[in-house]
C-alpha positions in Angstrom: 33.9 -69.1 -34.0 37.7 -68.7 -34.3 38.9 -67.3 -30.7 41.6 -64.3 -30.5 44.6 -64.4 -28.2 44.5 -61.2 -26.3 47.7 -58.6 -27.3 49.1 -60.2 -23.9 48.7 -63.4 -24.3 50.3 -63.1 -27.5 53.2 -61.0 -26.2 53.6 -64.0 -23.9 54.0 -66.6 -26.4 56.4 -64.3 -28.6 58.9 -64.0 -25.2 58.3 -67.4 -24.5 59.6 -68.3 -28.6 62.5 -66.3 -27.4 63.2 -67.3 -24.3 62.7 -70.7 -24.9 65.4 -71.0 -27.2 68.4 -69.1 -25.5 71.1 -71.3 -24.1 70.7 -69.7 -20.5 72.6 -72.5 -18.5 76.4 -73.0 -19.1 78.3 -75.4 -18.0 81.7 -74.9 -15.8 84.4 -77.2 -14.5 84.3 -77.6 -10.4 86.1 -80.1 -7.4 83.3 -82.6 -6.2 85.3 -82.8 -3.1 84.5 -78.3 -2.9 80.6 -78.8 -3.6 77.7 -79.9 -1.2 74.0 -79.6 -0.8 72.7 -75.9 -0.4 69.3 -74.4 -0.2 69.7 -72.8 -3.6 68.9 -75.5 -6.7 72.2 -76.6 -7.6 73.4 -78.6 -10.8 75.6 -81.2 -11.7 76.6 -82.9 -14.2 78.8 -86.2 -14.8 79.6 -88.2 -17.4 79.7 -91.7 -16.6 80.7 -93.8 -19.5 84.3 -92.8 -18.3 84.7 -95.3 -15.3 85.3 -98.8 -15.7 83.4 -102.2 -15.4 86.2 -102.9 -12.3 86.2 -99.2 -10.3 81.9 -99.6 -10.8 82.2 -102.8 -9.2 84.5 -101.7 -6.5 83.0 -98.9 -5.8 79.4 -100.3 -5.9 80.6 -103.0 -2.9 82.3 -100.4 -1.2 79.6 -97.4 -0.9 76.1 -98.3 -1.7 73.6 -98.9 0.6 72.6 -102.9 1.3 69.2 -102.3 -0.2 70.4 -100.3 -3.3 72.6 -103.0 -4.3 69.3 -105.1 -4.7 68.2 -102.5 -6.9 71.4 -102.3 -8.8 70.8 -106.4 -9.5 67.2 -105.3 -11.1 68.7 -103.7 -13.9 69.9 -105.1 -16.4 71.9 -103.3 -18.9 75.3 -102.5 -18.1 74.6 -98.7 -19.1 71.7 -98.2 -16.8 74.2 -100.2 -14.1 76.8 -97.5 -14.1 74.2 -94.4 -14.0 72.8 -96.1 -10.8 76.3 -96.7 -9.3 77.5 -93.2 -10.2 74.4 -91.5 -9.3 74.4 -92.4 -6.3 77.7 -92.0 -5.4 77.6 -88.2 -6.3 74.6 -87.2 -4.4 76.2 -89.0 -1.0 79.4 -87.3 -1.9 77.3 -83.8 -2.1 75.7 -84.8 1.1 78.4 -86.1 3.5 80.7 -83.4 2.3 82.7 -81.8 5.2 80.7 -84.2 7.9 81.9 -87.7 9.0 79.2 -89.4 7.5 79.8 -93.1 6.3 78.6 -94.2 2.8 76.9 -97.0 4.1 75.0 -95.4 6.3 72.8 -93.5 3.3 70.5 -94.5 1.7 68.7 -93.1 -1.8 65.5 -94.5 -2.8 62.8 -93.8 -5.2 59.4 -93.4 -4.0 56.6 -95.1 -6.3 53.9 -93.3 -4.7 55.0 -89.8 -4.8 57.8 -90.4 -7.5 60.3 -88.5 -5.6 63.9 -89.6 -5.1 64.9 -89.0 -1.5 67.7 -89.5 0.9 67.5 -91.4 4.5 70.4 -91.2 6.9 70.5 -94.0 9.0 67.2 -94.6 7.7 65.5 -91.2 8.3 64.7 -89.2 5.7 66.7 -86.0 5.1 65.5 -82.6 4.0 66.2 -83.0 0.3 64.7 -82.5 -3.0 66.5 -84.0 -5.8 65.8 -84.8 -9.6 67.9 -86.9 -11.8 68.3 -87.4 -15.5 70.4 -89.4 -17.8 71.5 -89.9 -21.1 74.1 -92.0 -22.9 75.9 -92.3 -19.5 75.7 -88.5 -18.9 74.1 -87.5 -15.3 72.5 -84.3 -14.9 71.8 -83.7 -11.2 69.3 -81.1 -9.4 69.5 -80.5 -5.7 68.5 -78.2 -2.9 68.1 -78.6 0.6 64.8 -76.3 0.2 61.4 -78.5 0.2 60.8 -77.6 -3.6 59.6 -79.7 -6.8 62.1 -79.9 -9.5 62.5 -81.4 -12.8 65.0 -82.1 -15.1 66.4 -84.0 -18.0 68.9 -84.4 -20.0 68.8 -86.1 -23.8 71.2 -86.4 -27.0 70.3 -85.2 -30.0 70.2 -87.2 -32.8 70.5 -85.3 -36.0 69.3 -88.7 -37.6 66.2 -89.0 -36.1 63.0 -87.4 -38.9 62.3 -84.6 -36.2 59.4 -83.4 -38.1 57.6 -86.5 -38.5 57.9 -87.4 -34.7 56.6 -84.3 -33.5 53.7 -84.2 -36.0 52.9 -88.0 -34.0 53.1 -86.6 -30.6 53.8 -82.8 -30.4 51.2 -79.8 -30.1 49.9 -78.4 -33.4 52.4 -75.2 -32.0 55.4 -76.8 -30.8 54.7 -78.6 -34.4 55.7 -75.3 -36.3 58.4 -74.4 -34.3 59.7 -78.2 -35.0 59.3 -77.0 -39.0 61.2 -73.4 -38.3 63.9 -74.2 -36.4 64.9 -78.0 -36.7 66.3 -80.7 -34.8 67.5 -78.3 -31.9 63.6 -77.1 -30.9 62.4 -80.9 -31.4 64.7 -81.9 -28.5 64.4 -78.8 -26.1 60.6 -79.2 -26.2 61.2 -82.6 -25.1 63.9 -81.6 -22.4 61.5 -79.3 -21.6 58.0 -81.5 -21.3 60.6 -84.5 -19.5 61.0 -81.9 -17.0 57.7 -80.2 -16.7 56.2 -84.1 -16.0 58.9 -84.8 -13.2 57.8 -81.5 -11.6 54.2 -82.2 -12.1 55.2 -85.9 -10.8 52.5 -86.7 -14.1 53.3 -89.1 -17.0 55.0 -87.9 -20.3 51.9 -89.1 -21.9 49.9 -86.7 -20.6 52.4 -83.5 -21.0 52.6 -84.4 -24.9 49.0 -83.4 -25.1 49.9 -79.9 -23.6 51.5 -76.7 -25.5 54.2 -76.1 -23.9 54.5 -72.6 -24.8 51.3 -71.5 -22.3 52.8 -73.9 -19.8 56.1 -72.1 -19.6 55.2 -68.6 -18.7 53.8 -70.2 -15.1 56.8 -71.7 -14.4 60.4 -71.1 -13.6 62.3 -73.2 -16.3 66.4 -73.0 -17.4 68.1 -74.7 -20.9 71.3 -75.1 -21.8 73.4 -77.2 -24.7 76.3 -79.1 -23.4 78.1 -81.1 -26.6 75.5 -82.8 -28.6 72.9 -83.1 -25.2 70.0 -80.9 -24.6 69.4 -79.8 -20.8 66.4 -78.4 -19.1 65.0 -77.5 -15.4 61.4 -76.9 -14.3 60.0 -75.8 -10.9 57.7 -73.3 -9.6 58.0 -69.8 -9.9 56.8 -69.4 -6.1 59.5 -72.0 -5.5 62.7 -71.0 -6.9 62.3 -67.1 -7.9 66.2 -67.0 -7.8 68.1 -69.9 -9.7 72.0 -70.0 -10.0 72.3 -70.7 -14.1 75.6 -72.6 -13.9 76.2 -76.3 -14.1 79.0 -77.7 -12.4 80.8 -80.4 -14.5 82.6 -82.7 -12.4 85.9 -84.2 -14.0 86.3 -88.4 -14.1 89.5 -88.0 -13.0 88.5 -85.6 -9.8 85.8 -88.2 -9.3 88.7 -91.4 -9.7 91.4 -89.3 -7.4 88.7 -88.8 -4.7 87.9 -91.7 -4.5 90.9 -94.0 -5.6 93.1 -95.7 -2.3 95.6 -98.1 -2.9 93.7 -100.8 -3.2 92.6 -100.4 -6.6 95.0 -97.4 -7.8 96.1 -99.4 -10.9 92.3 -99.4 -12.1 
């Protein structure tokens, strides 16, 4: 017996199409030193890849936390080194913003049990919800000061990559025809989107594959956006985050470098 969607349910998955793939978040230049946590979600976005091996190493003896430096040692690839370094950096920068608070007295770590990132300030934890994403050196940032669960990510698309042969291995038999339709652009927003969704969910990707994303969606509050050749999305609740600011505030290397470049290293 071959079950009907109901007129609304199909209306639902016909807006979702649509929605789903409208470039809703844009991207605009801002100061770091201007920005800092508020309770609306707020996002960021850096690209890494344009500081140095010597300003990483400076500034990763200079402002991170005793106990993320042993983290910092447990990766091994230079890329995922500068993410961490940079990562961090930004979200103490949001925090201490307009206070007198030290670098070395915060502290980000991840939490394995609830697989939440969160902040401690001289060791107690702060008020934050966070979610962080990378790709290629690029870090896409979520923050509020609200007690919410967010999820993003961030990924560059590969025009190389046989799009319709990976998501017949792993996508829903849906998200499969929209794949065929519309090309290499859906492939990597549904993923965007589903890396998100299972950040949210604090769930593995594994087990968001198995799910159409397209009766997920309407449930939720979700943004995407295109920034060069990377694909950006951001899932929360709808009860959560009813109201969600759609810009993305790019932060410039060289605001990041004149912030936080003394004379001790202003050749670098």
């Amino acid at each position: 017996m071959i079950k009907k969607h109901s007129s609304n349910n199909f209306n639902m998955l016909t807006n979702c199409f649509t929605n789903f793939f409208s470039q809703v978040m844009t991207v605009k230049p801002m100061s770091l030193s201007q920005m800092s946590v508020a309770k609306e979600v707020q996002f960021f976005l850096f690209d890494s890849n344009a500081i140095n091996k010597k300003t990483l190493d400076f500034l990763s003896e200079k402002h991170l936390h005793r106990n993320e430096t042993l983290t910092l040692h447990q990766r091994k690839k230079p890329q995922a080194q500068q993410e961490f370094i940079i990562s961090r950096i930004l979200i103490k920068q949001l925090f201490i913003n307009g206070s007198d608070k030290s670098f070395h007295q915060i502290e980000i770590r991840f939490n394995k049990i609830s697989l939440l990132l969160e902040v401690f300030y001289l060791d107690k934890r702060q008020p934050f919800s966070i979610s962080l994403s990378h790709s290629k050196g690029l870090i896409f940032i979520a923050i509020s000061l609200n007690k919410v669960s967010l999820g993003v990510d961030i990924e560059h698309m590969n025009t190389k990559r046989d799009v319709n042969l990976l998501a017949k291995n792993y996508y829903h038999l849906t998200e499969v025809a929209q794949v065929e339709q519309r090309g290499v652009d859906a492939f990597y927003r549904i993923w965007t989107l589903k890396e998100a969704i299972s950040k949210h969910l604090k769930q593995p990707i594994v087990t968001t594959l198995k799910h159409n994303i397209f009766e997920q969606l309407p449930l939720l509050s979700y943004r995407s956006g295109v920034y060069k050749d990377f694909d950006l999305s951001f899932v929360s609740k709808k009860t959560e985050c009813s109201s969600i600011n759609n810009l993305i505030n790019l932060f410039s290397p060289q605001d990041f470098l004149n912030l936080f470049t003394d004379t001790t290293y202003m050749d670098l």
